[in-house]
C-alpha positions in Angstrom: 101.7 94.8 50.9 99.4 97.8 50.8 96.2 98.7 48.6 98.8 101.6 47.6 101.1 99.2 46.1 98.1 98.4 43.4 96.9 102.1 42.6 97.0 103.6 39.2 95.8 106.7 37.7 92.5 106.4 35.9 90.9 109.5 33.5 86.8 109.1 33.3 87.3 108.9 30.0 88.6 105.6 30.0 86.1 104.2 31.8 83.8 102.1 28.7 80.2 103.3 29.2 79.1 100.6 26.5 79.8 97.6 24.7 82.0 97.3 21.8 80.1 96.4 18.8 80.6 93.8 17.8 81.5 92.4 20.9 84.8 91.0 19.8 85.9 94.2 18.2 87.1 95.2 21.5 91.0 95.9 22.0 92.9 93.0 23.1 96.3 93.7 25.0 98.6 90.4 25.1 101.7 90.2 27.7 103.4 87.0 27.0 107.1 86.4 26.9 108.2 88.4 24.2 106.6 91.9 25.3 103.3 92.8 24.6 101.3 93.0 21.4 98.2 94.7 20.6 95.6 93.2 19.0 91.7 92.9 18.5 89.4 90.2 20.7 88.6 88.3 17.1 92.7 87.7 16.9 92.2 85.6 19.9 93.4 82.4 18.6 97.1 84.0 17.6 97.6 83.6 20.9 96.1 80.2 21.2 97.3 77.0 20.2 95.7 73.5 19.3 95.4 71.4 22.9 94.6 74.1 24.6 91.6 74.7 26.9 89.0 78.2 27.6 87.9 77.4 30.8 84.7 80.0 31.2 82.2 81.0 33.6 78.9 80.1 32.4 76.7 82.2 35.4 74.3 84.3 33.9 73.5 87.6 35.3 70.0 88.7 37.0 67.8 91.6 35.9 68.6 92.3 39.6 68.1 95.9 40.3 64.5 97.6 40.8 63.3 100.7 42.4 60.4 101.1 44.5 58.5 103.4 46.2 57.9 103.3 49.9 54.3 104.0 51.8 55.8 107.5 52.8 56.8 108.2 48.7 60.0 107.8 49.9 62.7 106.1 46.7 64.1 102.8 47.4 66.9 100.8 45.1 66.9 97.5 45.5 69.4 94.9 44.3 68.3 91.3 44.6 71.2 89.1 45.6 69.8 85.1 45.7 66.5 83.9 45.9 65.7 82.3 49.1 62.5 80.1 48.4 59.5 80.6 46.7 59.1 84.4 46.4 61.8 85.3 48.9 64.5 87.2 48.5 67.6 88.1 49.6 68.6 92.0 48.6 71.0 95.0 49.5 68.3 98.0 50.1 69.4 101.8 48.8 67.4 104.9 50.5 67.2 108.1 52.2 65.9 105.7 55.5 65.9 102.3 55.9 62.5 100.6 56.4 61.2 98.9 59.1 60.0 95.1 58.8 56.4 94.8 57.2 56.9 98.0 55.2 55.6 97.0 51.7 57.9 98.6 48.9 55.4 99.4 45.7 57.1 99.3 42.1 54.4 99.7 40.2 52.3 97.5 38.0 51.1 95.6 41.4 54.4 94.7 41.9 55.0 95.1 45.8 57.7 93.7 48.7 57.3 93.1 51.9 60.3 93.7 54.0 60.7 90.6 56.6 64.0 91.4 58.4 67.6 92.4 58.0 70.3 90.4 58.5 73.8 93.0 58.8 73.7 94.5 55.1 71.0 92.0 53.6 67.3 92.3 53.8 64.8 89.4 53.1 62.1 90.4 50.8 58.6 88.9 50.1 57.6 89.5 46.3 53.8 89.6 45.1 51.9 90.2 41.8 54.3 89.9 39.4 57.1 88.5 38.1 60.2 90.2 39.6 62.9 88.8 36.9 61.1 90.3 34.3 60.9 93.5 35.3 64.6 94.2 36.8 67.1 96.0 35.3 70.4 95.0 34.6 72.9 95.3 37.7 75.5 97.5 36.0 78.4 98.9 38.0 78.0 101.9 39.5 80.9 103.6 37.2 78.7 103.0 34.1 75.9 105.8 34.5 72.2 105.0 33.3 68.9 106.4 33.8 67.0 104.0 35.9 65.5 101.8 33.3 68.7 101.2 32.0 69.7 101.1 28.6 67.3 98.6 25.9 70.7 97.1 25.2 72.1 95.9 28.2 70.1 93.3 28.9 72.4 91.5 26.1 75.6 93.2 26.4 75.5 92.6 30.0 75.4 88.8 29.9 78.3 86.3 27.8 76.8 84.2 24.7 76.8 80.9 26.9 75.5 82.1 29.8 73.5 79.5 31.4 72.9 79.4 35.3 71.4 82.6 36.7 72.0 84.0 39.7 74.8 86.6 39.7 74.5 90.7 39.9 77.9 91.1 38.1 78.6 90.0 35.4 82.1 87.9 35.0 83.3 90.6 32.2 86.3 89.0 30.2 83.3 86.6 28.8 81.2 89.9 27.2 83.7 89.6 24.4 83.0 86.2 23.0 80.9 85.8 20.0 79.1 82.7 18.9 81.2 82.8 15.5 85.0 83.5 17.0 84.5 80.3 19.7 83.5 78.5 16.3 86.7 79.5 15.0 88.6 78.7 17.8 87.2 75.1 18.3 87.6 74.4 15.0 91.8 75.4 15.6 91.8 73.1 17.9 91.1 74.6 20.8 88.4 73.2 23.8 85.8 75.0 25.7 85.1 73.9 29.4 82.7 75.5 31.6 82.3 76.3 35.5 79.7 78.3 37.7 80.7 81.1 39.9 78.1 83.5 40.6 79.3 86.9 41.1 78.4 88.8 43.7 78.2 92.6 44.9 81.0 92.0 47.1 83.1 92.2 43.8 82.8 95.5 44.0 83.3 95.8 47.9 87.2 98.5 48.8 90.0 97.2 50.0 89.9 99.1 53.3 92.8 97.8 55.7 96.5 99.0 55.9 97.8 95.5 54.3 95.9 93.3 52.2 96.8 90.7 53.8 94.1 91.6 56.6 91.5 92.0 53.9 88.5 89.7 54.3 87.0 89.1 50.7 83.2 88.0 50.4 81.9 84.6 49.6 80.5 83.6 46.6 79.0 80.1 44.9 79.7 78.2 42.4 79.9 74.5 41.1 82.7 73.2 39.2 81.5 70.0 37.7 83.0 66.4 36.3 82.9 67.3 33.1 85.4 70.4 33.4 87.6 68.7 35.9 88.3 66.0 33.0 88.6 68.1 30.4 91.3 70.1 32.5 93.1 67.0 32.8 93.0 66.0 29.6 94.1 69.0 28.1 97.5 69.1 31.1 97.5 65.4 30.1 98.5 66.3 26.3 100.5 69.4 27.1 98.0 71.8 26.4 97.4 75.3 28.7 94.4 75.8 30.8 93.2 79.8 29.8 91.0 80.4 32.5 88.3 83.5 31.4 88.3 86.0 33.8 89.2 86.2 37.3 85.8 84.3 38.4 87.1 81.0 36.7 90.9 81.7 38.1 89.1 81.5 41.9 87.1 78.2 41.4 90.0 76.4 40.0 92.5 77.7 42.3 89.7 77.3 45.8 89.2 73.7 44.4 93.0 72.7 44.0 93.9 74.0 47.3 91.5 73.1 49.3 90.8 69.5 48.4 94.8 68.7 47.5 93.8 68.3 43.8 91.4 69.4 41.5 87.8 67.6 41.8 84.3 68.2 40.8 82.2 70.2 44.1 79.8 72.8 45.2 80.1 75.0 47.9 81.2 78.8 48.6 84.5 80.2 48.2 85.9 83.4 50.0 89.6 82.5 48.1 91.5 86.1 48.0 94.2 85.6 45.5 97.7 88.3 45.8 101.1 88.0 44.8 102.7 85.1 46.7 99.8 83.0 46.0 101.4 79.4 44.2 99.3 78.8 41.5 97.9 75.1 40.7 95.6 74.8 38.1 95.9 78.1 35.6 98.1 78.4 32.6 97.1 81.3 31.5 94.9 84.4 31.9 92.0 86.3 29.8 90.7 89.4 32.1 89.2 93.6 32.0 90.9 95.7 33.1 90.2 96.2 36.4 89.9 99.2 39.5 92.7 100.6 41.4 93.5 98.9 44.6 91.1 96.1 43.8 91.1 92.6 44.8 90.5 91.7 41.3 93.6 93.9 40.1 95.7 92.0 42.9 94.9 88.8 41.2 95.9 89.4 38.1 99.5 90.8 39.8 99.9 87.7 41.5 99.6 85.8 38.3 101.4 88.3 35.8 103.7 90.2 38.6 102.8 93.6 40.0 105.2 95.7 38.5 104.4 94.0 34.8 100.8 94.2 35.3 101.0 97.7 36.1 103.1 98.8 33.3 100.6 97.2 30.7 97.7 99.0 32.1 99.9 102.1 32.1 100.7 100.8 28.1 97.0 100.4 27.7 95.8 104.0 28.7 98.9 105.9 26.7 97.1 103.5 23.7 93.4 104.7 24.3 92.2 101.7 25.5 88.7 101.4 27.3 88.3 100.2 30.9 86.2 98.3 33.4 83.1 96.0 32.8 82.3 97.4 29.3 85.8 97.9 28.6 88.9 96.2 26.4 90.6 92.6 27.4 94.2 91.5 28.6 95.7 88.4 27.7 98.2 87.3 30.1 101.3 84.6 30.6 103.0 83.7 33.7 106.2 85.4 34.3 
């Protein structure tokens, strides 16, 4: 297949510059076996039943990006990617030249980097005098425009309600719409909450640039998928009920896990898993996602779970309805073919 076989036609327009408010207000779009139906996030559990299982990603997102100033006045946008030890850092660095090892990077208030090395497209940073977390911004796509402190807001629309683990620079979106009060609702239906860890990286964002997907390389990312999820998936196959994973980020875990170990068991590690049609899924019963770029990796997913030509036609059904797109954008419910 080709990237061209997952293209759409997007208007700016569509493209959510901010959060619904409330969060679950956002549009909900369900494809299941009788059609589609449009509804609101807080409507979730219509398409729910008792028995069955959210399986989410409980990352939480670092105040990764920061601009600096180099010796020479020069601007520098740097996003920090996974801390290394102590101070260290591993970044992506953004400017008109690309410094030389030693060159300290000043953003103000005494906060200051020293540049140790480059590894390909990663730098290693050294941090001093202050505390970096604190004085990021969020990492928002590069589709959702911002000045460069960001917007006050972001800091909470950008991350789920059960966020936990830090350590991504995307956030893994279909979560944004939870509330505290609609997963109340939903347990008490009847219906379980597991989580995972996948921390999203930049390369979520990275082009499909090859001929045929099928010579795409996709980026690694980590993640830990512990005991307590891997039993709470069984139980829930065990007694009939449907694992819903949330968002594509939980759909990789379970599916890296299943294949690669011949079953589904607790583990750590990294996971480069690049999911298209013809992929056999194992664990996933059904599907909560954005809605997501043309001729991404992330749109191939979701085809290989829902079918191309079906997934297609409900984003098609989506824009004719107004609905908002990308990380700030409205939800998809989908069933298996």
């Amino acid at each position: 297949m080709r990237p061209e076989d997952f293209d759409y036609t997007l208007p700016a327009h569509a493209i959510a510059q901010c959060a619904a408010k409330p969060r679950d207000r956002s549009r909900l779009l369900a494809l299941n076996a009788n059609g589609t139906d449009h509804l609101r996030f807080h409507q979730l559990g219509k398409l729910l039943r008792a028995g069955d299982l959210l399986v989410v990603n409980d990352t939480r997102v670092l105040p990764a990006r920061l601009i600096g100033r180099k010796p020479s006045g020069g601007r520098v946008e740097v996003l920090l990617l996974e801390r290394r030890s102590g101070e260290q850092w591993s970044a992506w660095l953004r400017g008109s030249r690309k410094p030389s090892s030693g060159t300290v990077i000043d953003f103000g208030d005494g906060l200051t980097a020293e540049v140790l090395g480059r590894d390909e497209r990663v730098w290693r940073l050294r941090f001093k005098g202050g505390d970096v977390e604190a004085r990021g911004a969020m990492p928002l796509p590069p589709y959702i425009q911002r000045p460069d402190d960001g917007v006050d807001t972001d800091r909470e629309d950008y991350q789920t309600v059960y966020a936990e683990h830090p350590g991504a620079v995307a956030a893994p979106t279909a979560g944004l719409h939870f509330t505290e009060a609609l997963l109340e609702e939903l347990s008490a239906q009847g219906v379980g909450r597991a989580a995972l860890t996948l921390h999203v990286g930049p390369g979520t964002f990275q082009p499909v640039q090859v001929e045929r997907i099928e010579q795409h390389r996709m980026h690694e990312e980590r993640y830990v998928l512990g005991a307590a999820c891997v039993e709470a998936i069984r139980t829930c196959k065990a007694a009939g009920g449907r694992v819903v994973a949330v968002g594509t980020t939980a759909v990789r875990v379970l599916e890296h896990c299943a294949a690669a170990r011949g079953g589904l068991s607790p583990g750590a590690g990294r996971t480069a898993l690049f999911i298209r049609p013809g992929f056999r899924f194992r664990v996933v019963d059904a599907l909560l996602t954005n809605f997501h770029l043309p001729r991404s990796t992330l749109l191939m997913l979701v085809s290989a779970f829902g079918g191309r030509e079906r997934i297609l036609a409900g984003y098609n059904e989506a824009l004719e309805a107004g609905y908002r797109f990308y990380s700030y954008g409205d939800a998809m419910f989908v069933e298996p073919q």
